[in-house]
N, C-alpha and C positions, 0 to 999 in steps of 0.2 A: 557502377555508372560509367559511361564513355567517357572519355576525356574529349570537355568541348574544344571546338578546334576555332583558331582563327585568322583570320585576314586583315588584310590592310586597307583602307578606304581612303581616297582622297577624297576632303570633305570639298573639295571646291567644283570638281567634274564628276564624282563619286566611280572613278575608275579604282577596280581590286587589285592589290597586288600581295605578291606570297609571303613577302617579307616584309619588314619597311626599310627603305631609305630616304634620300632625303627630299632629293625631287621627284616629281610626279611624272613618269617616262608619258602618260598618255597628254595634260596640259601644259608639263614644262616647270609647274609652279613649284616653291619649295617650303618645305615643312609645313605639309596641311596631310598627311599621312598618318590617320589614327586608326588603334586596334578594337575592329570587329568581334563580336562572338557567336560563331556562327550554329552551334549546336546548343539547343534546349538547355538548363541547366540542370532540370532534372526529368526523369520520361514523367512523374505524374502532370507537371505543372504543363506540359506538349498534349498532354493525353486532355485535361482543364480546358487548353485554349479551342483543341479541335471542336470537345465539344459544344463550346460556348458558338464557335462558328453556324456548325449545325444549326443553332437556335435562332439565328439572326429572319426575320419576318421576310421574307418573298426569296429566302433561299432556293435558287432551282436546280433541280437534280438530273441529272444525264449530262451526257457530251453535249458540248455547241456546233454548230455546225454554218457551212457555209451560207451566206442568203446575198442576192443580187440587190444593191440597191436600189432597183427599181421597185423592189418586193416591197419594202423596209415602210412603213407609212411616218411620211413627213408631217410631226405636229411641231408648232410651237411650244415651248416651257415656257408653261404654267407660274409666275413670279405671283409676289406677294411682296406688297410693299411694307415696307418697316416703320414708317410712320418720321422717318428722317427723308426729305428729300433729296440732301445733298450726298447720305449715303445710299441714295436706292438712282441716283446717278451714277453714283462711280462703279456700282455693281449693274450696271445697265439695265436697270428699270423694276428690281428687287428683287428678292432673295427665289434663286431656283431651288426649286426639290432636290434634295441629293447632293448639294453640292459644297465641295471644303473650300473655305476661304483663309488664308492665311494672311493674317494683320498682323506688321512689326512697325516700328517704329523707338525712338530715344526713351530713356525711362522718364516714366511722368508726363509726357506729350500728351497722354489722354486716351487711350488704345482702351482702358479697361472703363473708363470712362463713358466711351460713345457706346461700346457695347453693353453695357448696364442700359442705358438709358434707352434703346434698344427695346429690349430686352422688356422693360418697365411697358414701353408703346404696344409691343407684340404678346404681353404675357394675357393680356384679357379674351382675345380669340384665339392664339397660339397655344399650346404647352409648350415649355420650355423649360432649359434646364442651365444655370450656371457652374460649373465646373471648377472650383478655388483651387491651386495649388499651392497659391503663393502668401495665402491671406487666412484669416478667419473667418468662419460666417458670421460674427458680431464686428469686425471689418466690416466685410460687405454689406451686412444691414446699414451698419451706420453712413457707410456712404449712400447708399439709394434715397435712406431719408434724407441725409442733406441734399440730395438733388431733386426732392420733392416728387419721390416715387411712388406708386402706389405700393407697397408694399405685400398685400395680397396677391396677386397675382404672383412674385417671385420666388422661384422655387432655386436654391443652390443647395452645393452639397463639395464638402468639403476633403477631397482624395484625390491621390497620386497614383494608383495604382491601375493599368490598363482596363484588367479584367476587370474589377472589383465598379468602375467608371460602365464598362457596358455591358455589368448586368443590372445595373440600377437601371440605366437607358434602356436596356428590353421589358425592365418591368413599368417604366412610368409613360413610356413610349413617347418621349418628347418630338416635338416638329424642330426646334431650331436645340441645338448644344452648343453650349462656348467651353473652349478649354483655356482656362488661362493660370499657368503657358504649359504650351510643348513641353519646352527643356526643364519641365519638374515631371511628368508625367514618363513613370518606367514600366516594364514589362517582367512579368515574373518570368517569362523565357530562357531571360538573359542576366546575366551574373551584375555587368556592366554598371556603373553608377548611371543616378539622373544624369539626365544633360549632354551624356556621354553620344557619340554619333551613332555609334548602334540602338542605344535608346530610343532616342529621338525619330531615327528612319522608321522602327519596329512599331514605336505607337500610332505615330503619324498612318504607317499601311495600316494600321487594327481600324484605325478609327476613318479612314477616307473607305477601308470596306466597307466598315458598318454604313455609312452615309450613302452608300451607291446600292445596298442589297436592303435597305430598311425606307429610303425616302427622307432621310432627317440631314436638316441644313445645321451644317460644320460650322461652326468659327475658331479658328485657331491664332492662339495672341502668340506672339514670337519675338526673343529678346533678340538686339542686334548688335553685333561686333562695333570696335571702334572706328572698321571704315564703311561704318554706316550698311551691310549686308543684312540677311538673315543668320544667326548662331547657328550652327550644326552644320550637316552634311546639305549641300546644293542639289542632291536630291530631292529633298524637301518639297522647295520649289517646282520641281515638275511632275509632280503629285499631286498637286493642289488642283484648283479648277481656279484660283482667281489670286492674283498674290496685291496686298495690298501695302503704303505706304504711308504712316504720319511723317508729315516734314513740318518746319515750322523755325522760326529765327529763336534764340535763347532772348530772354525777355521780353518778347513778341508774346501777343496773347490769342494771334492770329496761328491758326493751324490750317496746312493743307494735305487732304486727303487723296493720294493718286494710286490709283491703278497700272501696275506695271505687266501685270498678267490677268486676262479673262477671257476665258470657254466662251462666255455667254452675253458678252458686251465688248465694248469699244475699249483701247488701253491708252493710257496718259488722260482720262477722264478722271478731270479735277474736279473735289470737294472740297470748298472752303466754311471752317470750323472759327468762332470766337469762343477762348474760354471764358468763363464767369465764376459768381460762387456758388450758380446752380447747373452748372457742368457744361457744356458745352451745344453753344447756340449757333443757329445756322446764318451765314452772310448772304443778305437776299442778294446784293449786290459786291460782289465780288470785285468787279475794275476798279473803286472807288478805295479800297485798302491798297493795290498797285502804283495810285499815282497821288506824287507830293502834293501837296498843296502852299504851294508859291504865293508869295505877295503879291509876285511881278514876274515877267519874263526872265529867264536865266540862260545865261549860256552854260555850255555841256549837258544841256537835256534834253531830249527826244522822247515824243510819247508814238507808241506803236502799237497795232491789235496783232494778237499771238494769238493761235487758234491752241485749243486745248481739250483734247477729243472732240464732244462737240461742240463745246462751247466757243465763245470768242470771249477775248480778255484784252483790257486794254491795260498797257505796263508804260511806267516808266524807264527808257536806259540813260543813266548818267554816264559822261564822260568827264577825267579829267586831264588833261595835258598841261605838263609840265618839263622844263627844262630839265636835260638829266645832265650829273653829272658822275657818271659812270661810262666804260667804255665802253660798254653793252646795254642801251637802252630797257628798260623792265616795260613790259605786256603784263601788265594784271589783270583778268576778267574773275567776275563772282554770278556765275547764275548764265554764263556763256561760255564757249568753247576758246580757250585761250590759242590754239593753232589757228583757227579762225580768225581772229582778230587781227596776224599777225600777217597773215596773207589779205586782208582785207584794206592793211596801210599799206603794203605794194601796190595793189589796186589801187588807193587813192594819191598814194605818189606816179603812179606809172600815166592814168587815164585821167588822174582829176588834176594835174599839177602840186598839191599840197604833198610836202615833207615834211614825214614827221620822226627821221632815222636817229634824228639827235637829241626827239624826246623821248621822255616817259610816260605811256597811255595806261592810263586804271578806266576801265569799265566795269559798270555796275547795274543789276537788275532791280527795281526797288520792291522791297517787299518781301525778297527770299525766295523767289519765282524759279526756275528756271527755264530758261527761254530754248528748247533742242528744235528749233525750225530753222531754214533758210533765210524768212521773213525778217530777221533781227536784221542783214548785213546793211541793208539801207539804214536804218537809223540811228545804226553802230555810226556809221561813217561820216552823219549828221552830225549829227552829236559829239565826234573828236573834233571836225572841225566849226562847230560853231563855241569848241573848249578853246581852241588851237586862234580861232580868230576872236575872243572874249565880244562877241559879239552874238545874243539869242534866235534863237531859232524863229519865228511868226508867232506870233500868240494862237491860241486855241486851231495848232495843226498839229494833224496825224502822220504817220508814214509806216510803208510796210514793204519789203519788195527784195528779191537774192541779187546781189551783185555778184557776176561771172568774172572772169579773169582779164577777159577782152575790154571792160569795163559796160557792159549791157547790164540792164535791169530787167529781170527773168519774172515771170510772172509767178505768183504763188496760188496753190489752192484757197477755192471760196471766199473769191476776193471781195464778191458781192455781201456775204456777208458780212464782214469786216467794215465795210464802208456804213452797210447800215447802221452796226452798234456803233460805230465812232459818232456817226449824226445822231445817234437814241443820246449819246450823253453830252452833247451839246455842239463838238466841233465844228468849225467853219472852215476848215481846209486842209486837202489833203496830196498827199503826193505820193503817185504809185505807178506801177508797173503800167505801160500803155493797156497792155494786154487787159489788164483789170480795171482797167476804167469804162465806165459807162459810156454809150456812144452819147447821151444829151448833157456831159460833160458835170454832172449837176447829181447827190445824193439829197434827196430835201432839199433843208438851207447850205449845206454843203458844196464849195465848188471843188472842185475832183480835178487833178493835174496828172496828167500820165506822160512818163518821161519811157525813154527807152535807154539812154543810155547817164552816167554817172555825171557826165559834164551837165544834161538838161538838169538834173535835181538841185546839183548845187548853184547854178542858174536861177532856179525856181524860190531856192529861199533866199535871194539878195534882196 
């Protein structure tokens, strides 16, 4: 037998190198260089796989060849919805033919969860098939029943093993497959343990083949590092057709579902999830989990609409200002870009007269949100200083809008909409970017103030 040979992968750019060392000459990073096996382990188990390949349904034989896109006939994909709405949003409007989706997420968040549940709605017109690696199937039954599943309809099957995994699938010819997870799932190719990044790459291609030459929708669960990643080789990731994200606060019973990557939808499309003890139920209303609910007026809080794929979401930012007594004032942001913030109080020391060089600013997103728009910097800036002057913002108002450096308020995308959801859930006034203000100054009951620059806003809420 040949002696298999191997290489070096960097699991984070998935650049090869011949040797290892310590940094990664192609991204810079250091100690993410793990050992590859690049040759079969043995020829019959090479000789297994080809075959298995052959068998795969709409295998097509010859060369490819060149075609003008003009040739190519433009259709829509064909979706099918799951019977969850908040997950046939985040996947932009339900599950495509053919297509891997990769869901990671914290242990326990609910990943294996949603996809049962899934699974239960899709098994009556679907075949389908769940994939255990990590569990038993008297596990998995018992969970479906406590989450009052039909149980007839679900079919799972309990193996690690590449091959052995799609020739069941060529025989039962499921529409949707869940593998849960990757990093148990190895190849007889390769010598490598589970979990291992050669692993993990080798099944992932077996199994996003089969899903592209057979028609059958992928779900792949994926454990995640402690700085919150996908495990394994970053490869992974751009193989996939849609990379998905549970987030969610520790003790929070609130989960959200975001899309970081999708072929075939819009990306940062939020799902929000409530767990229960019958698994996890959809938030019809979404903005209403983002903002506190006060007695009264408070200072340091500012409510604002964030757009979130499509949706619009109204959030709370808390601020708190406090005297430092340090040499070096502390910027704390959670759920904001902490640079941001700190160029955001030169802006309002330079153009709005407030200093705040000799305090301490924490800012906070309520809810476990996070906020990557421009739209935050206005009501960051409200918000410190109505901490900074212990004096509340106006009852029942919005704000949304980018402050520049000059000190101007910069218009944000789909401001129209945003105005609308803040009047759908009750507000009476709002303060925005001139540019996105309505010209009859008025949304509904809503009156609409469009400032242009940093001094009119803080004007506006005296």
């Amino acid at each position: 037998m040949a002696k298999a040979k191997t290489a070096y992968v960097c699991t984070d750019c998935g650049a090869e190198h011949s040797k290892w060392q310590g940094q990664c000459v192609e991204c810079g990073v250091w100690n993410t260089l793990s050992a590859v096996v690049l040759a079969p382990s043995s020829p019959a188990a090479a000789v297994s796989a080809g075959a298995q390949r052959s068998n795969y349904a709409g295998h097509a034989a010859g060369s490819a060849k060149i075609t003008p896109l003009t040739e190519v006939a433009l259709t829509t994909e064909a979706r099918t919805l799951t019977g969850i709405g908040e997950l046939d949003r985040v996947l932009g409007g339900g599950l495509v033919q053919g297509s891997v989706v990769l869901i990671g997420g914290d242990p326990g968040i609910g990943k294996s969860t949603l996809l049962l549940q899934m699974l239960g709605t899709l098994g009556a017109h679907l075949p389908s098939v769940y994939v255990t690696g990590e569990e038993s199937l008297s596990q998995v039954a018992s969970r479906a029943q406590r989450l009052d599943l039909p149980l007839a309809p679900l079919q799972a099957l309990a193996e690690t093993c590449i091959e052995r995994i799609l020739e069941q699938a060529l025989t039962t010819r499921p529409r949707v497959l869940v593998i849960d997870s990757i990093q148990t799932i190895w190849t007889e190719l390769l010598t490598a343990a589970p979990g291992s990044v050669s692993q993990v790459r080798e099944s992932a291609a077996k199994l996003t083949r089969f899903a592209k030459e057979t028609g059958t929708s992928v779900f792949l669960v994926g454990h995640v590092t402690k700085e919150g990643g996908i495990a394994g080789p970053r490869v992974l990731e751009h193989m996939v057709d849609a990379v998905l994200y549970f987030e969610g606060e520790s003790g929070s019973r609130f989960r959200v579902l975001r899309a970081f990557k999708n072929r075939f939808g819009a990306v940062n499309e939020l799902g929000v999830f409530a767990m229960s003890d019958k698994g996890l139920r959809e938030v019809p209303n979404p903005s209403a989990i983002f903002l506190s609910s006060h007695a009264g007026p408070t200072p340091g809080s500012a409510v604002m609409v964030t757009r979130e794929g499509t949706r619009p979401l109204l959030v709370e930012v808390q601020a708190l200002v406090d005297q430092s007594s340090l040499g070096n004032p502390r910027r704390v942001t959670l759920g904001l870009e902490q640079n941001r913030l700190a160029m955001l109080l030169a802006v309002l020391h330079r153009h709005g007269g407030v200093a705040a060089y000799d305090q301490d600013v924490f800012v906070n997103v309520v809810g476990g949100i996070r906020v990557q728009e421009t739209a935050a910097d206005l009501p960051v800036l409200l918000a410190v200083l109505s901490s900074l002057r212990d004096r509340p913002l106006p009852e029942h108002m919005i704000t949304f809008g980018e402050v520049g450096l000059s000190g101007e308020i910069r218009p944000v995308p789909n401001g129209e909409e945003r105005l609308k959801e803040a009047a759908h859930h009750g507000f009476r006034q709002a303060i925005v970017p001139k540019a996105n203000a309505p010209k009859k100054g008025k949304v509904g009951d809503m009156q609409v103030i469009g400032v242009e620059r940093l001094s009119e806003a803080i004007d506006a809420c005296r």
